[in-house]
C-alpha positions in Angstrom: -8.8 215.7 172.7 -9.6 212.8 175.1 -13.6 213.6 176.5 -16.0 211.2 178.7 -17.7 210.6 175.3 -14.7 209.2 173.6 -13.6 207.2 176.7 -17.8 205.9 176.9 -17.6 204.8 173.0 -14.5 202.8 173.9 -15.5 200.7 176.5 -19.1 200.4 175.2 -17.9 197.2 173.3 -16.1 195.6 176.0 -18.9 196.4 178.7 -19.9 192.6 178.9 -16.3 191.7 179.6 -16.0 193.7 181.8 -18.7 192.5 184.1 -17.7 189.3 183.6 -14.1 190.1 185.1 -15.7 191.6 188.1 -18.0 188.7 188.8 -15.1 186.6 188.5 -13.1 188.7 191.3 -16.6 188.5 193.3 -16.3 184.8 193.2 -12.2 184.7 194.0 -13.6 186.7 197.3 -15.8 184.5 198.4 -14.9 181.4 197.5 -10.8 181.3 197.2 -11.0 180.3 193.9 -7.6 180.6 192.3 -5.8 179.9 189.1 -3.9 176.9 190.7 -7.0 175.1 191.7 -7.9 175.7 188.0 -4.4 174.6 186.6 -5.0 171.5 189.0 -8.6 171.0 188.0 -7.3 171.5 183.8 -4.3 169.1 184.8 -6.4 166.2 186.0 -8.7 166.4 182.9 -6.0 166.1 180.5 -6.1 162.2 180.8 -9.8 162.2 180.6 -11.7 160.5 178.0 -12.0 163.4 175.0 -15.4 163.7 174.7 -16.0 164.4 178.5 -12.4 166.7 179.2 -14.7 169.9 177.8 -17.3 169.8 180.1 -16.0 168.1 183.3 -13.0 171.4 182.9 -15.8 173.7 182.5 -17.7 172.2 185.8 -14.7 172.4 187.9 -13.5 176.0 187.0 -16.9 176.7 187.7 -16.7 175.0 191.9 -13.2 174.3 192.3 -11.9 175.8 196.0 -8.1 175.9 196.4 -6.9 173.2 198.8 -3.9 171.6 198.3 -3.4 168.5 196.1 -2.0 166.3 198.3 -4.7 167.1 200.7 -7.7 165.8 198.3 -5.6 162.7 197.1 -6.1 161.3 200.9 -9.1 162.2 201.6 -10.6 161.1 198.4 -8.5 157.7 198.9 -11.0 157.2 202.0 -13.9 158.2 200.4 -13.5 155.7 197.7 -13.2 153.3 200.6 -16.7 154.4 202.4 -18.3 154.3 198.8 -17.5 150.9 198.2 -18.8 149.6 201.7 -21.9 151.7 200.5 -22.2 150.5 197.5 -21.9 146.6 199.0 -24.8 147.5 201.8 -26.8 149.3 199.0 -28.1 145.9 197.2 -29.0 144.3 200.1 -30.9 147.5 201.6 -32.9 148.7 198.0 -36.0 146.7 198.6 -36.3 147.4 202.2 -36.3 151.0 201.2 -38.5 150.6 198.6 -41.1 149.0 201.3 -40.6 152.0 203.7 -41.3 154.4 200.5 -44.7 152.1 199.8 -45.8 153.4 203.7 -44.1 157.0 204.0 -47.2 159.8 203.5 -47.7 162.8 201.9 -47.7 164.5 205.0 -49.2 168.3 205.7 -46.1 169.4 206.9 -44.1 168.0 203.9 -46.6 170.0 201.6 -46.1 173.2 203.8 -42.3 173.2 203.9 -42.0 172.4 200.0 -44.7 175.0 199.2 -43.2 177.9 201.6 -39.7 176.7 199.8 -41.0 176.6 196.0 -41.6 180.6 196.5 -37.6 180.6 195.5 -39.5 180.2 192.1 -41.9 182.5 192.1 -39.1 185.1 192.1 -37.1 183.3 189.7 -39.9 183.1 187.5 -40.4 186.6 188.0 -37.1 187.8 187.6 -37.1 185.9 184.2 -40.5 186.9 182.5 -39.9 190.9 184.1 -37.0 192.1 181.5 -38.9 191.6 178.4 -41.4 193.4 179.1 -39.7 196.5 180.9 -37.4 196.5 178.0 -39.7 197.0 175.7 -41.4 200.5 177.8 -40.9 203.6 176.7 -40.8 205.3 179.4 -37.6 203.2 180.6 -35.6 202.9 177.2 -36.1 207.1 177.1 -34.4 207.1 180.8 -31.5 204.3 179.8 -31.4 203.0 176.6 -31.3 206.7 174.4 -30.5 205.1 171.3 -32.7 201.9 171.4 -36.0 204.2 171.8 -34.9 206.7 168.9 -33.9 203.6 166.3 -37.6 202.4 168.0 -39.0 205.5 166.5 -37.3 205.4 163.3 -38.7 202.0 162.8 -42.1 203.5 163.2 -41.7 206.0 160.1 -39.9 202.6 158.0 -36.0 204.3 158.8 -35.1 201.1 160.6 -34.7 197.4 159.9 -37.5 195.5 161.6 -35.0 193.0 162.7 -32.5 195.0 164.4 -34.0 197.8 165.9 -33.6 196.3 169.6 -29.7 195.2 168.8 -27.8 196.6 171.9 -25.5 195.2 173.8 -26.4 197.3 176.9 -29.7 196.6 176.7 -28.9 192.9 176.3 -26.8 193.3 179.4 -29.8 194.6 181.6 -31.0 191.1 180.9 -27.9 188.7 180.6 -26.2 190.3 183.8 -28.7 188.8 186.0 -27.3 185.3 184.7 -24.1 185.9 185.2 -24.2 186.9 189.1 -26.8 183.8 189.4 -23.6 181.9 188.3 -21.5 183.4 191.3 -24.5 183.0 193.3 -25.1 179.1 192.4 -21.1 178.7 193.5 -21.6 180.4 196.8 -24.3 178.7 197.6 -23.1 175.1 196.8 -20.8 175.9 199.9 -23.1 177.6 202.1 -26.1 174.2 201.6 -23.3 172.0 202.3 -21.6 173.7 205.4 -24.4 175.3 207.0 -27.6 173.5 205.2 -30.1 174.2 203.2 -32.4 176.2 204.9 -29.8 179.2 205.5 -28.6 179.2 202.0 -32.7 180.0 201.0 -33.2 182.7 203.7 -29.7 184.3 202.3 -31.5 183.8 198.6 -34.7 186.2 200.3 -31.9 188.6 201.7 -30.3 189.1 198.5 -33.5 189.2 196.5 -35.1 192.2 199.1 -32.0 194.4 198.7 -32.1 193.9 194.6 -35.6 194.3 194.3 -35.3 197.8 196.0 -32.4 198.8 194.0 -33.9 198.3 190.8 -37.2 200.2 191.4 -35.1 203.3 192.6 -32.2 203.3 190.0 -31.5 206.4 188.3 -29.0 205.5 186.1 -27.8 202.5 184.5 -25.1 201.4 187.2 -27.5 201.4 190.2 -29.8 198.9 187.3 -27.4 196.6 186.9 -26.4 196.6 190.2 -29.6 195.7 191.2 -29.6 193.0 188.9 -26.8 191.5 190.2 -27.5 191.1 193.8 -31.3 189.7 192.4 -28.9 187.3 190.7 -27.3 186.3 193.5 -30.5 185.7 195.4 -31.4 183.4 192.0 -28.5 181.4 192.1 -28.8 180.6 195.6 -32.4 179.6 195.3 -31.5 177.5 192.0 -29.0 176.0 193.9 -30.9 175.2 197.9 -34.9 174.7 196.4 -34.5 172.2 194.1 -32.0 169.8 196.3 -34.3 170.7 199.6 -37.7 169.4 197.4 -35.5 166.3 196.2 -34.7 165.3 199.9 -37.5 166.4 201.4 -39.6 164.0 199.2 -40.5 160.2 199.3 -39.0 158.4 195.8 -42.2 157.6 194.7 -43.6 161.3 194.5 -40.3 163.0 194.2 -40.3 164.2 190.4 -43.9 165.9 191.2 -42.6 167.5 194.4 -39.3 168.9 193.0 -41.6 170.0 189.7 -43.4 172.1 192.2 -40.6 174.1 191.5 -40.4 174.8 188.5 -44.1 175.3 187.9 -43.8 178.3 190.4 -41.4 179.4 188.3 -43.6 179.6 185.4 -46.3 181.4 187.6 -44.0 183.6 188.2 -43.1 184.5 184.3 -46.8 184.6 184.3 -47.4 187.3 187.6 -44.2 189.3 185.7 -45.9 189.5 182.3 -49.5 190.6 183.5 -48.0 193.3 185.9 -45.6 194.2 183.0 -49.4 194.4 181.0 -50.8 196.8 183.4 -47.1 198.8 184.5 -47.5 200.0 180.6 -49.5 201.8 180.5 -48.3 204.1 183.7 -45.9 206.3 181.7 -42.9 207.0 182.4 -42.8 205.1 185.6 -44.4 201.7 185.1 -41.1 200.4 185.0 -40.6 201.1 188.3 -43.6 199.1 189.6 -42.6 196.1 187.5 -39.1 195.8 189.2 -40.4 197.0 192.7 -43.5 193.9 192.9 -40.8 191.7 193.7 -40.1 193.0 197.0 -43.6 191.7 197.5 -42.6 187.8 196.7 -39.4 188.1 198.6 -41.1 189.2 201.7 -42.8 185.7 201.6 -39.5 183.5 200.7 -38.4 185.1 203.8 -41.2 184.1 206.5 -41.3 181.1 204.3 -37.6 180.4 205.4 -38.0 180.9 209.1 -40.7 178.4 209.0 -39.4 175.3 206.9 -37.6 172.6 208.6 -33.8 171.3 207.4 -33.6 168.2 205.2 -32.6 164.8 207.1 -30.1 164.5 204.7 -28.5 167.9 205.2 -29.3 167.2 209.4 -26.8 163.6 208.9 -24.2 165.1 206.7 -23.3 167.7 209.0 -23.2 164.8 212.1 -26.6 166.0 213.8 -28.3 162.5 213.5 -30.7 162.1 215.8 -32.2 166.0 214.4 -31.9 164.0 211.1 -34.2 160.5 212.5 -36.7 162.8 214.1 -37.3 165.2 211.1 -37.1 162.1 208.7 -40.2 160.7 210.8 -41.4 163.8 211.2 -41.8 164.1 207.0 -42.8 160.6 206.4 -45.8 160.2 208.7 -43.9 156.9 210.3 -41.7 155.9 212.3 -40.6 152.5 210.1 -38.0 154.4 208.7 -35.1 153.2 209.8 -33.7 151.4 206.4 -34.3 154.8 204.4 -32.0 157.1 207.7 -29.4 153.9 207.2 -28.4 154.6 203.5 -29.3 157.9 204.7 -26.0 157.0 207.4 -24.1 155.8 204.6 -23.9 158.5 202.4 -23.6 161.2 205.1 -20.4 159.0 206.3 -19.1 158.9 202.6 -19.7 162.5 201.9 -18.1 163.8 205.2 -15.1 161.7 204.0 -14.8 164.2 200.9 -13.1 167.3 202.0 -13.4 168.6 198.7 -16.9 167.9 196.9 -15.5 169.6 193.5 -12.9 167.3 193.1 -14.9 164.1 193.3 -16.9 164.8 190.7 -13.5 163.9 188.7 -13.8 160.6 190.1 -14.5 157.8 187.4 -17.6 157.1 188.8 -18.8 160.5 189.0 -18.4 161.4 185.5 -21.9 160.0 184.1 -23.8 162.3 186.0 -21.7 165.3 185.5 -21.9 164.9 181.9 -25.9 164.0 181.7 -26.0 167.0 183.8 -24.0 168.9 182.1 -25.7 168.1 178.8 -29.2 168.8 180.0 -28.6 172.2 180.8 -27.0 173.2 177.9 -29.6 171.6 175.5 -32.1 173.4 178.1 -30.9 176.7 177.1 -30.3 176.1 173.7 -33.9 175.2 172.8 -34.2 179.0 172.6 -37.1 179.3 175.3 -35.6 181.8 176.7 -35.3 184.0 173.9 -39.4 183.5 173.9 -38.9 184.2 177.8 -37.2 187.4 177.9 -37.5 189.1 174.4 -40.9 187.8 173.8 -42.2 191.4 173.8 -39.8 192.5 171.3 -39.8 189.4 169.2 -44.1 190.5 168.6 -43.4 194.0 168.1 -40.6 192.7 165.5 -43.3 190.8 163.5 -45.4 193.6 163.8 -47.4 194.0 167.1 -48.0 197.1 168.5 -46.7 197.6 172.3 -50.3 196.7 174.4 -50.8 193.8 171.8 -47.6 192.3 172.2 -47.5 192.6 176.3 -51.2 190.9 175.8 -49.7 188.1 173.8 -46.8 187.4 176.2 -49.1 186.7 178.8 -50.9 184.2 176.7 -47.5 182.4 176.3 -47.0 182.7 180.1 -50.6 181.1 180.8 -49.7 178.1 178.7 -46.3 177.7 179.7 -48.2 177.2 183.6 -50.3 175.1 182.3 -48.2 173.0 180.5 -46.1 172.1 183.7 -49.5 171.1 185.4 -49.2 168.4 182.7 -45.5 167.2 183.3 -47.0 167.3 187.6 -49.4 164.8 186.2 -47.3 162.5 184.0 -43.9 162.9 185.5 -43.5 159.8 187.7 -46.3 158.2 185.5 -44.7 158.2 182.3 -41.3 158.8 183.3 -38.7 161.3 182.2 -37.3 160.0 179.2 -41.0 159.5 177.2 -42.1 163.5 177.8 -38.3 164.5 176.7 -38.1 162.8 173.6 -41.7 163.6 172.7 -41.1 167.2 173.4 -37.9 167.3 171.1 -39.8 166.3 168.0 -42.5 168.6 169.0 -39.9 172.0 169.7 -38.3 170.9 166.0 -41.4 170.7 164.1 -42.5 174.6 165.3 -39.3 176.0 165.6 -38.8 175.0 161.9 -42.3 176.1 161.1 -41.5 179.6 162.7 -38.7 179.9 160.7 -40.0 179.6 157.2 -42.8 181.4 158.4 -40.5 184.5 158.8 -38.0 183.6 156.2 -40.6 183.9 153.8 -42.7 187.1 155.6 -41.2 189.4 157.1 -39.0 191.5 155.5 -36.6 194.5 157.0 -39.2 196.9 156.6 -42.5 195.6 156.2 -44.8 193.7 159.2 -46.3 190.4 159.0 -50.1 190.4 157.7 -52.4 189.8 160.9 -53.4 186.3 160.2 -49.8 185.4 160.3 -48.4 186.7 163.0 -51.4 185.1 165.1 -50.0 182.1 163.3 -47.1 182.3 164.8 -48.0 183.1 168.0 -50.0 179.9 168.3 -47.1 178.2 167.2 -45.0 179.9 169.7 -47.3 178.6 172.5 -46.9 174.8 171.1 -43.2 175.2 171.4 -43.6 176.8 175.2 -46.1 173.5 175.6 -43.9 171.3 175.1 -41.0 172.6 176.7 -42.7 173.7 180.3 -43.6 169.7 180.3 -40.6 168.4 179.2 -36.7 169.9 179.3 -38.0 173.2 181.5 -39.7 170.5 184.3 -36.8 168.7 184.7 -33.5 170.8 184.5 -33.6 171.4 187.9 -35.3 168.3 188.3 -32.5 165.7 187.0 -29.2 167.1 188.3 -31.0 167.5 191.7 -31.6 163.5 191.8 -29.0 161.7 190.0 -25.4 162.3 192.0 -24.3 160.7 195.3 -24.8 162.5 198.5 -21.1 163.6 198.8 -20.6 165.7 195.5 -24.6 166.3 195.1 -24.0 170.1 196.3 -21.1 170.4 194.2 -22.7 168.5 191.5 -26.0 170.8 191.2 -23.9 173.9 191.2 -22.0 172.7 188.2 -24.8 172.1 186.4 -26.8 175.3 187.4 -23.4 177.2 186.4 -23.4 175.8 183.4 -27.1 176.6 182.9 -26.4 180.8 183.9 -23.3 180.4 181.3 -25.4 179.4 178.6 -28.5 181.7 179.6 -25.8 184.4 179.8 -24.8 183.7 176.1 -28.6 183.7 174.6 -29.3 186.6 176.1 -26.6 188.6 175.8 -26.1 187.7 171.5 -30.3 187.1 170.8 -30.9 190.6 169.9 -27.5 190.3 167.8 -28.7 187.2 166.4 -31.6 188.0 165.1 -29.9 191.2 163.1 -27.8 189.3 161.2 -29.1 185.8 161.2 -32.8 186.8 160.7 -35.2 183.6 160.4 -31.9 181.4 160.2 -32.1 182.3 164.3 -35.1 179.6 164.7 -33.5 177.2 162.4 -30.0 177.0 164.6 -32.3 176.6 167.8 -34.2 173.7 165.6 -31.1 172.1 164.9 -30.1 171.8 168.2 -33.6 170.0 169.5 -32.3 167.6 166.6 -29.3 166.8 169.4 -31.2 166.9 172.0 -33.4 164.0 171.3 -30.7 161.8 170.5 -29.1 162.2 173.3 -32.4 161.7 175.5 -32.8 158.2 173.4 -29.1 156.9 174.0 -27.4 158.5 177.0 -30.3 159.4 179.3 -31.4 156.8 181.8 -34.9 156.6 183.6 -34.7 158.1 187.1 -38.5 157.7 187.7 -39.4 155.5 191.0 -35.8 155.1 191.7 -34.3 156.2 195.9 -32.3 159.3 195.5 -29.5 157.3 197.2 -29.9 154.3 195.3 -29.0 155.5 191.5 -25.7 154.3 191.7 -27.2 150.3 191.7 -30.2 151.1 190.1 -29.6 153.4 187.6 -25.8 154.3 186.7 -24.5 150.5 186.7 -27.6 149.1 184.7 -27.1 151.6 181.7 -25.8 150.2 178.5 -23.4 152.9 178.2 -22.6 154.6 181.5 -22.0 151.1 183.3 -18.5 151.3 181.9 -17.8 153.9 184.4 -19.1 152.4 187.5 -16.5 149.4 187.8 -13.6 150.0 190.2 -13.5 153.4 190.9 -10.4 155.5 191.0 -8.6 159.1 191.9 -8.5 161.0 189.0 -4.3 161.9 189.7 -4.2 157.8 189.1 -4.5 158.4 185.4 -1.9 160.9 185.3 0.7 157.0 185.0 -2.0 155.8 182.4 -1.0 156.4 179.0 
């Protein structure tokens, strides 16, 4: 006989995939993306280079809107046309825009607008570092996640392996869900900065974030969660998508990496602010929960006002035709009015971008492709350091080793207070030592203690016995050296890089690429973590070590310096001065050009 429990036991397995086919008819909804556009976007990649056909397919699926092909192939015939003329006025203008940039001030208003907008990451932050520790609360694993809190209790009285008593794939979809409708949120957003600028598509982000926020802290049943973890998600990928580009414009070249790191650090605050109330929310049982999910309310209330007061980039102002807006903001945020080489390539862009009708399909363009794949690659090796297994199962990694539930929310928060910290630093030494010294130095330092973890619990912890006290303090301090090093190095700049490195005409398209291929990967860790660490045990920290291996050779051969460089001047300056991705930069051409090269 066919019951609801049969039907429930069923599903169960394919919930994830499920979601994920709903998101995807979200995304068709709002952004009319279709399966020819992907054919089309697929097509033109077949005559790629192999090593760059993976990810330049994934990017476009990810942004691709369904216009016709012979409608791109024109307009990205003129747009190869403006960038060239760009291109030829760029070498002349670079040092006159550098002397502008050596007079433009750190102006109040420029710290008030990227302070009110940095809030995006305070609920990022928070939205990240509050799972964790809700997760791991009895009082809301008794009203959702039944048979997570009785193998919990079975672990208690040594029924239950150590390593697998939080492996769930609903309760690893409370977390990974918000991930995957940041991805649909990213795409939607790409289109709403470039049509309507950047300063809607954050006040949307506050919208979104005050109607999740609310529908969290009332749920009653697992549904009404996740729902309310999607349209947070939504609000995320929007802020992912507007904050980071609005810093990057908004800032003068020479301070630009410690203005857009404003950012992220705000993001670790937030972590922090979501692990101390998570602290407190414990121990008010059974609804603690509630408060942890409800605070954010508070922080969106303030993105909001925030987002009524900020002013729109220049860049944004001139790419949607409202130039003289653009020259008054741009002296306005500079403290001078000598700006007039820095709103021409300003011009020069906006005239190049409004030429492409169809930012997604010019990141197929030859010239395009280095930074789509560096990217690319950063957010993937972002998320496969592992920090955010630290960041959202940090809770129920220390009660795996052996922490009780107070002592383990206690610890988190430590972590949370050096990962702030830490970012301070990369504030400090980002456009003093550069990007590429901080990377590679943090990629030998995430190795050493990620490897060190791992023997440490290969060789400890068993399936039904704890870690002795000195040990699992051990690893906790080496926990917070692998946090060091990534909140100054890979977690400062993956919003950072993408935000800086494309051309003004697929830079909106080009950021949500990247971001969607940062909510893919995110999705992954947190949705198989718990899994992971069931069957692979310690081997878990010794596959994330492995990839920092990666990681740092790529940072020493394929990543260029971007430090000190005009946002619309890495093309010269950066792109056609690398060993590698020079080779790309040469005479430009359609990607539908290569489908007659053999």
């Amino acid at each position: 006989m066919i019951t609801i429990d049969l039907v429930q036991k069923v599903l169960q397995p394919s919930l994830a995939w499920v979601y994920l086919f709903f998101l995807v008819s979200v995304t068709k909804y709002f952004c009319d993306l279709g399966f020819p556009a992907l054919l089309a976007g697929l097509h033109c990649n077949t005559y790629s280079s192999t090593w760059f056909s993976l990810p330049s397919s994934i990017a476009i699926f990810l942004g691709r809107w369904n216009i016709s092909i012979q409608q791109k192939a024109a307009t990205m015939a003129e747009a190869a046309i403006s960038q060239a003329e760009a291109s030829a006025t760029a070498a002349t203008d670079s040092a006159a825009v550098a002397a502008v940039d050596d007079d433009a001030k750190f102006t109040f208003y420029i710290a008030i607008c990227s302070t009110l907008a940095a809030t995006g990451g305070l609920l990022f932050g928070y939205d990240i570092g509050i799972s964790g520790g809700v997760t791991a609360m009895d009082g809301f694993l008794e009203k959702f996640f039944h048979r997570v809190h009785r193998r919990q209790q079975a672990v208690k009285e040594d029924q239950e392996d150590n390593y697998c008593r939080y492996d769930d794939q609903e309760l690893q979809l409370f977390t990974s869900s918000l991930y995957l409708a940041c991805l649909v949120g990213s795409i939607v957003g790409s289109r709403t900065c470039s049509k309507y600028g950047r300063k809607l598509a954050i006040q949307l982000a506050s919208i979104f974030y005050l109607v999740g926020a609310a529908t969290n802290a009332s749920a009653y049943d697992l549904s009404m969660l996740i729902l309310g973890r999607i349209l947070v998600g939504m609000g995320d990928g929007f802020v992912l998508q507007a904050v980071p580009l609005f810093l990057s414009e908004l800032a003068p070249a020479k301070i630009r990496g410690s203005l857009n790191i404003l950012f992220q650090l705000n993001v670790t605050v937030g972590i922090l602010i979501a692990k101390t109330v998570n602290y407190f929310a414990a121990q008010i049982y059974p609804w603690g929960w509630r408060l942890s999910l409800g605070l954010a309310e508070a922080l969106a209330i303030v993105l909001f006002l925030g987002s009524l007061v900020i002013t729109e980039t220049p860049t944004s102002l001139v790419e949607r035709g409202h130039h003289q807006r653009g020259l008054a903001v741009l002296e306005k945020i500079r403290g001078t009015s000598n700006v007039r080489c820095e709103y021409k390539q300003i011009i020069l862009a906006g005239e190049a971008s409004r030429q492409v009708k169809d930012p997604y399909r010019s990141l197929l363009s030859r010239s395009c492709r280095p930074p789509l794949a560096v990217a690319v690659a950063v957010q993937i090796f972002t998320q496969f350091t592992g920090i955010n297994v630290i960041m959202f199962y940090a809770p129920l990694l220390f009660e795996t080793i052996g922490f009780k539930t107070s002592a383990s929310l206690l610890s988190t928060v430590i972590v949370g207070g050096i990962n702030a910290i830490a970012t301070v630093v990369s504030i400090a030494l980002v456009d003093r030592a550069g990007r590429r010294v901080l990377l590679m130095e943090a990629s030998v330092q995430m190795f050493v203690t990620q490897a060190a973890i791992g023997g440490i619990l290969a060789a400890k912890l068993t399936a039904s016995s704890s870690l002795e006290t000195g040990t699992a303090v051990a690893v906790v301090v080496l926990i917070c050296l692998y946090v060091m090093s990534f909140a100054w190095s890979w977690g400062a700049f993956c919003c950072l890089i993408p935000s800086e490195i494309f051309p003004l005409e697929s830079r909106t398209a080009g950021i949500s690429c990247s971001m969607g291929i940062n909510m893919i990967c995110t999705f992954i860790i947190a949705q198989a973590f718990l899994s992971m660490l069931c069957r692979m045990r310690a081997g878990t920290f010794f596959f994330f070590a492995g990839w920092t291996v990666v990681m740092g050779l790529f940072v020493l051969f394929l990543l260029p310096e971007t430090n000190g460089v005009p946002i619309d001047d890495m093309s010269e300056r950066v792109w056609k001065q690398h060993w590698f991705w020079k080779s790309f930069m040469d005479d430009d051409q359609d990607p539908e050009a290569g489908n007659h090269e053999k």
